[in-house]
SERO-4910 file (N, C-alpha, C, O; in steps of 0.05 Angstrom, whole numbers):
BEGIN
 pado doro    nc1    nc2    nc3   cac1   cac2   cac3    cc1    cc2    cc3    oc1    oc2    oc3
  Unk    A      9    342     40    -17    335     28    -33    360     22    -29    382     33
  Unk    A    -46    356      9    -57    380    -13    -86    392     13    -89    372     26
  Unk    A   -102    409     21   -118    407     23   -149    405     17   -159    415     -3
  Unk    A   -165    390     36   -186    376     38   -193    388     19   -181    410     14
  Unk    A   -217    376      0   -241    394    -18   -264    391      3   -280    409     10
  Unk    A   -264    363     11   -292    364     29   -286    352     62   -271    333     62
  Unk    A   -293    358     80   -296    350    101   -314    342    120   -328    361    127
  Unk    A   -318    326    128   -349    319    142   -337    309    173   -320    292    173
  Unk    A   -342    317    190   -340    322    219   -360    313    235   -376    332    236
  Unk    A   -367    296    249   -379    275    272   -405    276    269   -422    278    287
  Unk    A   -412    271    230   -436    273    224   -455    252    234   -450    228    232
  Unk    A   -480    265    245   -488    244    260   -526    253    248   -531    276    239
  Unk    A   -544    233    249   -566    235    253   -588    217    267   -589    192    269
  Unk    A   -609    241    279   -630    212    287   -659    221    274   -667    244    269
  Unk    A   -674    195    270   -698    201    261   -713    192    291   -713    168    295
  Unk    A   -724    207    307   -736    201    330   -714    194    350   -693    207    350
  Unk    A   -718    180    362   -708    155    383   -682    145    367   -661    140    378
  Unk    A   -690    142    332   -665    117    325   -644    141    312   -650    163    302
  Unk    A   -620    129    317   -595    138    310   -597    131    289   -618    118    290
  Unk    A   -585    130    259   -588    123    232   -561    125    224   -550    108    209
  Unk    A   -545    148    235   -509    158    218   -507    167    253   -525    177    267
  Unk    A   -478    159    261   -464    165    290   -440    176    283   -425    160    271
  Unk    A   -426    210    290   -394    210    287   -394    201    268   -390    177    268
  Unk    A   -398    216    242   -383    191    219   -359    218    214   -367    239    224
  Unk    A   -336    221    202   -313    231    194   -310    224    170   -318    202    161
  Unk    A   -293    247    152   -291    238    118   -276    264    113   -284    286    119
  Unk    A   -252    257    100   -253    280     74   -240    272     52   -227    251     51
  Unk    A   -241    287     34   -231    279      7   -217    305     -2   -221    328      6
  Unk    A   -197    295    -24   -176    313    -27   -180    312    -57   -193    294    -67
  Unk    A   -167    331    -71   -164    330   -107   -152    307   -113   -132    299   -102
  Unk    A   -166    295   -131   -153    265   -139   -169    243   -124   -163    220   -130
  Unk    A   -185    247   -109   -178    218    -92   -206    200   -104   -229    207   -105
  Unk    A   -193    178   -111   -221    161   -118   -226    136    -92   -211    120    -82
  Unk    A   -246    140    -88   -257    131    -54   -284    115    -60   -297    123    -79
  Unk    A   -290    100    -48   -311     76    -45   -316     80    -25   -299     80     -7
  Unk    A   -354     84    -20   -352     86      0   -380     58      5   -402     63     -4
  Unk    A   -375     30     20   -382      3     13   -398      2     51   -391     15     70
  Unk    A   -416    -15     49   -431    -30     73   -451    -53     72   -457    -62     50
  Unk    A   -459    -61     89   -488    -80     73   -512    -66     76   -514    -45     90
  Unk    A   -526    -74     66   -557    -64     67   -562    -50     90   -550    -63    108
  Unk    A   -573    -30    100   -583    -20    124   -563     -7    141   -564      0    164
  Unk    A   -543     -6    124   -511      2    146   -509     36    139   -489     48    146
  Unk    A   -530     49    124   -538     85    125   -511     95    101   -501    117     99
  Unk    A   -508     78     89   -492     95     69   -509    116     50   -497    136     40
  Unk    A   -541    109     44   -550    128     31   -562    161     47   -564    184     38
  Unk    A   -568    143     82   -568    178     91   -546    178     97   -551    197    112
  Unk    A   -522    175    100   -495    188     92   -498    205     79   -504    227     86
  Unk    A   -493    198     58   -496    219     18   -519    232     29   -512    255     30
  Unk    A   -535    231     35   -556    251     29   -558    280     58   -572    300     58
  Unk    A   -540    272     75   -532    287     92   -507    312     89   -502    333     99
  Unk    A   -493    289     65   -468    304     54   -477    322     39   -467    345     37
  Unk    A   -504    309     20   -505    325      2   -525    348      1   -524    367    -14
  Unk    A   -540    343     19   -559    374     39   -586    364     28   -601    381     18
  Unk    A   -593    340     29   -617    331     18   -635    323     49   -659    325     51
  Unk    A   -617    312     70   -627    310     97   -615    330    115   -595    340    107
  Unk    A   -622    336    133   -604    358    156   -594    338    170   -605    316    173
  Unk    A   -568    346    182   -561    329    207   -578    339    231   -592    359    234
  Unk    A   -570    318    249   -585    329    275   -554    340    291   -553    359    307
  Unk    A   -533    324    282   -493    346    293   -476    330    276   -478    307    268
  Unk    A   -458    349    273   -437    348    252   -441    375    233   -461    390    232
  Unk    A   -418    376    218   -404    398    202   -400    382    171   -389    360    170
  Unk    A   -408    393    150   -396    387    130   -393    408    109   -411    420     98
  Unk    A   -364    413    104   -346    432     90   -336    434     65   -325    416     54
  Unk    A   -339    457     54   -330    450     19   -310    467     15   -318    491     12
  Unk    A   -285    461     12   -257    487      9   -261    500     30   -257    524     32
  Unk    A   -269    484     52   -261    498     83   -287    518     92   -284    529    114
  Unk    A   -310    525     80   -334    532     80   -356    517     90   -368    501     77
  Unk    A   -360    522    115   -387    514    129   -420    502    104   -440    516    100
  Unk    A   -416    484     98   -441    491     77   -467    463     92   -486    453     81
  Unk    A   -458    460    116   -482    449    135   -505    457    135   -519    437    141
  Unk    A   -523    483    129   -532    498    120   -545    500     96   -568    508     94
  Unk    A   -530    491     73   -546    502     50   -555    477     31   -552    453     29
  Unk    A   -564    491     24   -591    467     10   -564    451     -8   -540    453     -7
  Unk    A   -585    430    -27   -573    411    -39   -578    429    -68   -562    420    -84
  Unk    A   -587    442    -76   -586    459   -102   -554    481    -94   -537    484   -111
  Unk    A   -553    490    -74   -540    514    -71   -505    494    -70   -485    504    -80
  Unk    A   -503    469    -57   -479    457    -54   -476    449    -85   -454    442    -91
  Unk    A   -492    449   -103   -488    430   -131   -473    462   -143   -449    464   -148
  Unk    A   -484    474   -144   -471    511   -147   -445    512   -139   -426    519   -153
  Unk    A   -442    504   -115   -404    512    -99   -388    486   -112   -364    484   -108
  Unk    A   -401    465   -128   -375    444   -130   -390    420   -123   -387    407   -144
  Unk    A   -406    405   -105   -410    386    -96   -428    375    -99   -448    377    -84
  Unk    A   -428    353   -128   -450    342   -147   -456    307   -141   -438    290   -138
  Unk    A   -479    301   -140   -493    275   -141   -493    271   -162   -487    290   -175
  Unk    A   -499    244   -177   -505    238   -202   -529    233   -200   -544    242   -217
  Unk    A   -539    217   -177   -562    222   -166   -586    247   -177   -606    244   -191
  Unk    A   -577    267   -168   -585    294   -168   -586    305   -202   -602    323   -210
  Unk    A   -571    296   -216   -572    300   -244   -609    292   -248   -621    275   -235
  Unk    A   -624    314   -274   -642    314   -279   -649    277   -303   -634    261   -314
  Unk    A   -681    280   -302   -672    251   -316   -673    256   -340   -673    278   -351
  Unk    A   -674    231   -350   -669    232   -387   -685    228   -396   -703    213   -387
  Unk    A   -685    248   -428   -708    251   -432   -706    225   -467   -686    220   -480
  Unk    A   -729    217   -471   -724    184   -489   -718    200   -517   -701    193   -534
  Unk    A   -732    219   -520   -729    229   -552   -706    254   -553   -701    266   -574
  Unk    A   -699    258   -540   -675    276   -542   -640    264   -546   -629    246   -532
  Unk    A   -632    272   -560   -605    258   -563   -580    263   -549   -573    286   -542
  Unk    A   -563    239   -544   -535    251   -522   -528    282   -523   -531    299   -506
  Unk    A   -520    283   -544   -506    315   -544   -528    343   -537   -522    363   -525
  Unk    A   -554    336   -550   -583    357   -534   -578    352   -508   -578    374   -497
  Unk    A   -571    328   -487   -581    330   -460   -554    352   -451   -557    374   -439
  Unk    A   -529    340   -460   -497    355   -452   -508    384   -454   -512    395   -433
  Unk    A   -512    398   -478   -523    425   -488   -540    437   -460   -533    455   -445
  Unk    A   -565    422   -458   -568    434   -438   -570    433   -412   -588    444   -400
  Unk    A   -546    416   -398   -538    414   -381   -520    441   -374   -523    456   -355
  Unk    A   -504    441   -392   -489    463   -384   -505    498   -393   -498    520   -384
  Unk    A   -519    494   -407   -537    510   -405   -550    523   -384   -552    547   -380
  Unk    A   -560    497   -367   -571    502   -338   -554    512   -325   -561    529   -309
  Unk    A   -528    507   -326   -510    503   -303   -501    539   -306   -498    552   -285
  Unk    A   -498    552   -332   -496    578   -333   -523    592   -340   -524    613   -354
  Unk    A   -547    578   -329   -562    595   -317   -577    615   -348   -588    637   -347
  Unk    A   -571    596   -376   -585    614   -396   -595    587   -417   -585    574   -436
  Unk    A   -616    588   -403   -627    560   -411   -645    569   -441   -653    553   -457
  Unk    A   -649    607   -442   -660    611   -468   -644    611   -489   -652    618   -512
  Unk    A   -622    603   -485   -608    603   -511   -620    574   -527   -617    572   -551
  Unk    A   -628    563   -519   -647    535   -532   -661    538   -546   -667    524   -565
  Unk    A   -677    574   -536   -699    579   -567   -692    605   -577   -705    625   -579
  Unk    A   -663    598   -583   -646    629   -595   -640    605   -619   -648    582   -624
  Unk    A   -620    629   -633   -611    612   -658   -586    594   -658   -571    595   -639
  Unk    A   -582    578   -676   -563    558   -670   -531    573   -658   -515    563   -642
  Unk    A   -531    595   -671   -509    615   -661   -501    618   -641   -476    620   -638
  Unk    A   -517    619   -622   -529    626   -589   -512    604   -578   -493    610   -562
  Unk    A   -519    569   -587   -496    557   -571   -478    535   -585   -476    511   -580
  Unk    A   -464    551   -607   -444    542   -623   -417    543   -602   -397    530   -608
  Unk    A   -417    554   -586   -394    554   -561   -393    530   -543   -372    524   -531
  Unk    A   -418    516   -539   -418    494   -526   -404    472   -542   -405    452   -528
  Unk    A   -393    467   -561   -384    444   -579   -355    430   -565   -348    407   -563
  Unk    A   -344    456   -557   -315    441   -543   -326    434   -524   -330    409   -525
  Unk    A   -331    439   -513   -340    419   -481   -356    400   -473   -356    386   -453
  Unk    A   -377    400   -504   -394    377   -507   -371    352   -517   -363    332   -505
  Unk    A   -365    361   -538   -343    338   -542   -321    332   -516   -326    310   -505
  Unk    A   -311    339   -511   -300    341   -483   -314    317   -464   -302    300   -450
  Unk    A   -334    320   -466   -357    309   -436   -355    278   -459   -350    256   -449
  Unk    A   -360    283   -493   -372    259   -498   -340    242   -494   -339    225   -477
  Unk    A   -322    247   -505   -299    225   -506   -291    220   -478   -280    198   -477
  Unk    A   -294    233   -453   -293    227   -425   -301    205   -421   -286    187   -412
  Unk    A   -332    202   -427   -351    183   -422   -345    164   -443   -351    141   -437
  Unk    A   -336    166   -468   -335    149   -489   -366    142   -504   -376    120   -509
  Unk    A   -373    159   -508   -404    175   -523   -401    186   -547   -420    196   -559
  Unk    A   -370    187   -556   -371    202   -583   -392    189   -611   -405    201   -628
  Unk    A   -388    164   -606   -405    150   -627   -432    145   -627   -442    128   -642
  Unk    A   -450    163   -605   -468    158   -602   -485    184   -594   -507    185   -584
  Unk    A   -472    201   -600   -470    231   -587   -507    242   -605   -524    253   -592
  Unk    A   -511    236   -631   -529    248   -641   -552    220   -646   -569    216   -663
  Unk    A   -543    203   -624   -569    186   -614   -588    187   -599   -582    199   -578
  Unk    A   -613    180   -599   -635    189   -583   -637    176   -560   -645    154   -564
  Unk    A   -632    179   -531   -634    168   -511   -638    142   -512   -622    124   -508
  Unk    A   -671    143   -520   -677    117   -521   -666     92   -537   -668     70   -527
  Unk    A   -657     94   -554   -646     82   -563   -615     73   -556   -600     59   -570
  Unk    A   -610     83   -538   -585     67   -520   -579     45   -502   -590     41   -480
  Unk    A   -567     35   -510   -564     12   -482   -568     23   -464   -573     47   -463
  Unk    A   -564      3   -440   -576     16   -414   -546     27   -397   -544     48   -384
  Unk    A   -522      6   -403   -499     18   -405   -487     46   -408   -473     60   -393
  Unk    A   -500     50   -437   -494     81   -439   -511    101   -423   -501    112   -404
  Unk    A   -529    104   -428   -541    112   -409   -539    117   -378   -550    136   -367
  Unk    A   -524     99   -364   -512    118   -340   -492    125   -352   -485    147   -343
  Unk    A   -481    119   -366   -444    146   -381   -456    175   -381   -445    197   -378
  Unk    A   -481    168   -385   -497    194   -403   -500    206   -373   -490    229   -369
  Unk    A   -512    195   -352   -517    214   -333   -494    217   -315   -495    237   -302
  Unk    A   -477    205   -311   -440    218   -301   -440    236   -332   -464    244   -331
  Unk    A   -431    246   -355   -425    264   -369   -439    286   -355   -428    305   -344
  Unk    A   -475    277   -355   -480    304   -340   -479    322   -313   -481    347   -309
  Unk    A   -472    298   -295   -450    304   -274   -428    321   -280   -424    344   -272
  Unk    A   -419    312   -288   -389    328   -303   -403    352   -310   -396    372   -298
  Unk    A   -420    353   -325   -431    376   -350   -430    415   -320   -427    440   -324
  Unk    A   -435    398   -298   -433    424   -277   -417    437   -262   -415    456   -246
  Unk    A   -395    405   -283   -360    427   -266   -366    420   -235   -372    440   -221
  Unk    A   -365    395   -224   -358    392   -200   -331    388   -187   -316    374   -201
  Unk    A   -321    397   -165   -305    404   -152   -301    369   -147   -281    356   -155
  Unk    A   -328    357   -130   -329    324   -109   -355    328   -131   -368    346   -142
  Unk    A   -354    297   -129   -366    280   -148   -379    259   -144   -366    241   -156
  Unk    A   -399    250   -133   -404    233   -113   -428    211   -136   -451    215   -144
  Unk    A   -410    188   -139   -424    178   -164   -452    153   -148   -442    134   -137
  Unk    A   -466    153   -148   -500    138   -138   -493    107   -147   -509    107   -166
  Unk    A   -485     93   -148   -488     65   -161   -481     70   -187   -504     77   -195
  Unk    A   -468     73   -205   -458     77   -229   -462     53   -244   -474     58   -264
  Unk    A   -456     30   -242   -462     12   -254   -487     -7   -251   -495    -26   -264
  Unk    A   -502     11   -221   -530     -7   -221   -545    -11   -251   -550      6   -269
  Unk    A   -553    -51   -249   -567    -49   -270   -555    -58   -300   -568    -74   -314
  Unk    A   -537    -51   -305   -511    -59   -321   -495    -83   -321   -477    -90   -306
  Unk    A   -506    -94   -341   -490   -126   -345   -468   -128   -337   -453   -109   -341
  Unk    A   -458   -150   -326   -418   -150   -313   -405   -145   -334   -387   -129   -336
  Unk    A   -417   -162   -356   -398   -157   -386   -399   -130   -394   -392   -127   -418
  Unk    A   -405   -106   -379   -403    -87   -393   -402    -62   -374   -411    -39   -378
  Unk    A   -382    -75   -343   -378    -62   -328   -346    -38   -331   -339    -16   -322
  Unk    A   -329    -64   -352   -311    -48   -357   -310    -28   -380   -288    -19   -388
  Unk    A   -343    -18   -396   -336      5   -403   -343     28   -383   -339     50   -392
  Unk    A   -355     25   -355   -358     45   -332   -334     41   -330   -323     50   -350
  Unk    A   -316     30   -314   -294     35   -309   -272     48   -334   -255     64   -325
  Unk    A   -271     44   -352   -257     65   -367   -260     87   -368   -243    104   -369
  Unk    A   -286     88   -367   -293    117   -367   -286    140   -342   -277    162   -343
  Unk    A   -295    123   -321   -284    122   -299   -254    135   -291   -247    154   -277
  Unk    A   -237    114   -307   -204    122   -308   -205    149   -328   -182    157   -333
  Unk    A   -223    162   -338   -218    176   -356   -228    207   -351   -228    227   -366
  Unk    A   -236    206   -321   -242    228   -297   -225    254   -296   -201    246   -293
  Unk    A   -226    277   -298   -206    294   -286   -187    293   -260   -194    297   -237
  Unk    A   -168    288   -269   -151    282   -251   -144    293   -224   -131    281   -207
  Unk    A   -154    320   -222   -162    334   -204   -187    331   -192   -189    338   -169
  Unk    A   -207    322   -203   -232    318   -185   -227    292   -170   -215    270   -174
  Unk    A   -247    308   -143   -251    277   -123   -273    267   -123   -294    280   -122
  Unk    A   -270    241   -125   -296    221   -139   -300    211   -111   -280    212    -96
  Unk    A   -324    201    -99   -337    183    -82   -356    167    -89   -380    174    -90
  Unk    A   -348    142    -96   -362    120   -109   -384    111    -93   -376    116    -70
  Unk    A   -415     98    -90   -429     87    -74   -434     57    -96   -454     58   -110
  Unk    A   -419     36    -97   -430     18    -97   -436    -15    -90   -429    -28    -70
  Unk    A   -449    -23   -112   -450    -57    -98   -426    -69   -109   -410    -80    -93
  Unk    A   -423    -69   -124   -408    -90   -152   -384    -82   -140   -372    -61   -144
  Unk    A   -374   -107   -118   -343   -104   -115   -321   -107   -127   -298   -101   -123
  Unk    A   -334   -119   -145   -308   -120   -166   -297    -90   -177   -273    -83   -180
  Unk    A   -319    -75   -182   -318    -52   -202   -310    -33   -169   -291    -17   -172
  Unk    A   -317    -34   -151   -301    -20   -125   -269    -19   -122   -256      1   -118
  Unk    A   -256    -51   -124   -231    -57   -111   -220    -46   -138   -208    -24   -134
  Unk    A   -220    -52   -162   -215    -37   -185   -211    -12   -192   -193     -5   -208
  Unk    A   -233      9   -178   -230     36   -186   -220     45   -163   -200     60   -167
  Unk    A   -228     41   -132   -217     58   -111   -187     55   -110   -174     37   -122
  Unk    A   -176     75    -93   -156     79    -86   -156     77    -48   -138     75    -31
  Unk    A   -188     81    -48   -187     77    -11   -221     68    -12   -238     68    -30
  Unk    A   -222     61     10   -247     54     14   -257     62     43   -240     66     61
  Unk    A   -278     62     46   -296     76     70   -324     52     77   -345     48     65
  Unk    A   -314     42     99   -339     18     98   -347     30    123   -336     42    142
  Unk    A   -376     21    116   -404     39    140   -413     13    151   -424     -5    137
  Unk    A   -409     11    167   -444    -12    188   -449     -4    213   -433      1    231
  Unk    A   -483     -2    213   -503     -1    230   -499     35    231   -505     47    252
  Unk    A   -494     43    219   -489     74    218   -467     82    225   -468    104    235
  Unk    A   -444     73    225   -414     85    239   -387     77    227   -381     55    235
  Unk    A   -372     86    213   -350     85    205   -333     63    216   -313     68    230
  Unk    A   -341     36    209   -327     19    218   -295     16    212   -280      8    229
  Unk    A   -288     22    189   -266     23    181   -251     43    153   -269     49    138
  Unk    A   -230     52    146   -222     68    119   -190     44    119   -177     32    137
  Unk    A   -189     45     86   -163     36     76   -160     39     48   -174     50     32
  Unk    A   -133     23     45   -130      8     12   -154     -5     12   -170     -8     31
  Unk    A   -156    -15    -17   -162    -39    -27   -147    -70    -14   -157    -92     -9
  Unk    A   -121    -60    -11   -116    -90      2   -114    -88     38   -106   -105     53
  Unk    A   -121    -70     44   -124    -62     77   -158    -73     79   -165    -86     99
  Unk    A   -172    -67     62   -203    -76     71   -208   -103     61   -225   -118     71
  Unk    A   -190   -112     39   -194   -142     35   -189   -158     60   -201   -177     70
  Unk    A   -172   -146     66   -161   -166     90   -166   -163    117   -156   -180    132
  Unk    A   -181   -146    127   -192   -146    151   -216   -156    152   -238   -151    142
  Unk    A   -205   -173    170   -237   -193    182   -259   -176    187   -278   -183    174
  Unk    A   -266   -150    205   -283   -139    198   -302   -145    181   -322   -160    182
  Unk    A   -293   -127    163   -299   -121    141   -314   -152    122   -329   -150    102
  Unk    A   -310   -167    129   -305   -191    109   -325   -207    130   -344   -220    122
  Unk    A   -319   -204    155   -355   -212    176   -377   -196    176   -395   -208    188
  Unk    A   -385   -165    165   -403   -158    159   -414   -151    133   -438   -147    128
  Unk    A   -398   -151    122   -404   -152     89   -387   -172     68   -397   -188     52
  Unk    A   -368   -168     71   -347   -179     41   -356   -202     35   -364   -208     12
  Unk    A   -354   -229     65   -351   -248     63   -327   -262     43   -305   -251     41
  Unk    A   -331   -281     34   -312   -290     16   -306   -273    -11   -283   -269    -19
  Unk    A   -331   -263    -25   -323   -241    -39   -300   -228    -36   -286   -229    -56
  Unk    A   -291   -212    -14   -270   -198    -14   -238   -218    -15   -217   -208     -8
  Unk    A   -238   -231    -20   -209   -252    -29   -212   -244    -58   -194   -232    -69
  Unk    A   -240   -253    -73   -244   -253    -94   -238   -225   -110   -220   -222   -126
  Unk    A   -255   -208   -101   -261   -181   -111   -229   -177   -110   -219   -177   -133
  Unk    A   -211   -175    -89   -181   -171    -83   -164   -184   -107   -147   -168   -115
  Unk    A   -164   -205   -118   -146   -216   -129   -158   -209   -156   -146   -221   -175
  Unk    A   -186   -188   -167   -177   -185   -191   -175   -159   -203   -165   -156   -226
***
């Protein structure tokens, strides 16, 4: 097996008195598309946000290519590889897909004046904007004004800009929050249409669009790593299916 990109080690936190995340364990490897699922109040969001240096732990280790980065801020981990979609800036309504891509990666190399240079300045960005748009499946909408997008596209638009920073782990916020079911399977294409080398960590509700895209899953309750598997390893454990799935998970499983 290849090694880890990220590792998280007996991440634990308390706010006062209350424990919130206990020992949680994780890593992810190149490739791996992972779900990481619980019910309400079961700390999957200070999870991510512990992973992602937005909370401190109170113990635990979390590692990027084998580098201590427990320590460094949530700007400085988006720099080494390890991006939120979350954390992507928001959208702006009168600017169009391909302006936000432009200067995303703009930001990301740190020469954000090339914006009021001449068109010259970032005629180099075109491969990689195209690149980001057919990923996401944005080509046809690329010199559209935000606002005027479905709401659909629109998270495509903010995974592209995820992407737009060259992440190593990829840790997608609810991707489809918000988004009609009928139009969950253009996230998931897009989805399948990931660098094959990046490791994705999914956070969402919509089990369907979970058992579908993961390849493993990571279920949290009451703050603690109750269980990791397949898709058909978490369908089927009672667990799992008495604190969250319920009957859903037969369902979500068989499609």
């Amino acid at each position: 097996m290849t090694a880890a990109l990220l590792q998280v080690e007996r991440l634990s936190k308390n706010f006062g008195g209350l424990q919130v995340s206990a020992d949680i364990d994780m890593e992810l490897h190149p490739g791996d598309r992972c779900a990481l699922i619980g019910p309400n109040g079961a700390g999957k969001t200070t999870f991510v946000n512990l992973v992602t240096g937005v909370l401190s732990p109170t113990a635990g280790t979390v590692r990027l290519e084998g580098r201590d980065i427990t320590g460094l801020s949530a700007q400085a981990r988006v720099r080494l590889g390890l991006v939120r979609s979350f954390q992507v800036a928001r959208l702006f309504r009168s600017m169009t897909v391909r302006e936000h891509l432009e200067l995303a990666i703009l930001q990301r190399e740190r020469r954000t004046w090339a914006l009021f240079a001449s068109v010259g300045r970032t005629r180099g960005l075109a491969g990689e904007v195209a690149g980001l748009l057919a990923t996401m499946g944005l080509g046809a909408v690329a010199d559209t004004a935000v606002g005027q997008l479905a709401y659909g596209q629109q998270r495509l638009l903010e995974i592209a800009l995820a992407l737009a920073l060259k992440p190593k782990v990829l840790i997608l916020d609810e991707p489809a929050a918000g988004v009609p079911h009928s139009e969950s399977q253009r996230i998931l294409d897009a989805l399948d249409r990931l660098p094959p080398d990046l490791a994705v960590l999914m956070i969402e509700h919509d089990m369907d669009l979970v058992f579908r895209f993961a390849r493993r899953i990571i279920v949290l309750a009451q703050g603690r790593l109750l269980c990791s598997g397949s898709a058909a390893d978490i369908a089927a454990d009672e667990r799992v299916r008495e604190v969250y799935l319920g009957s859903r998970g037969h369902a979500a499983h068989r499609a």
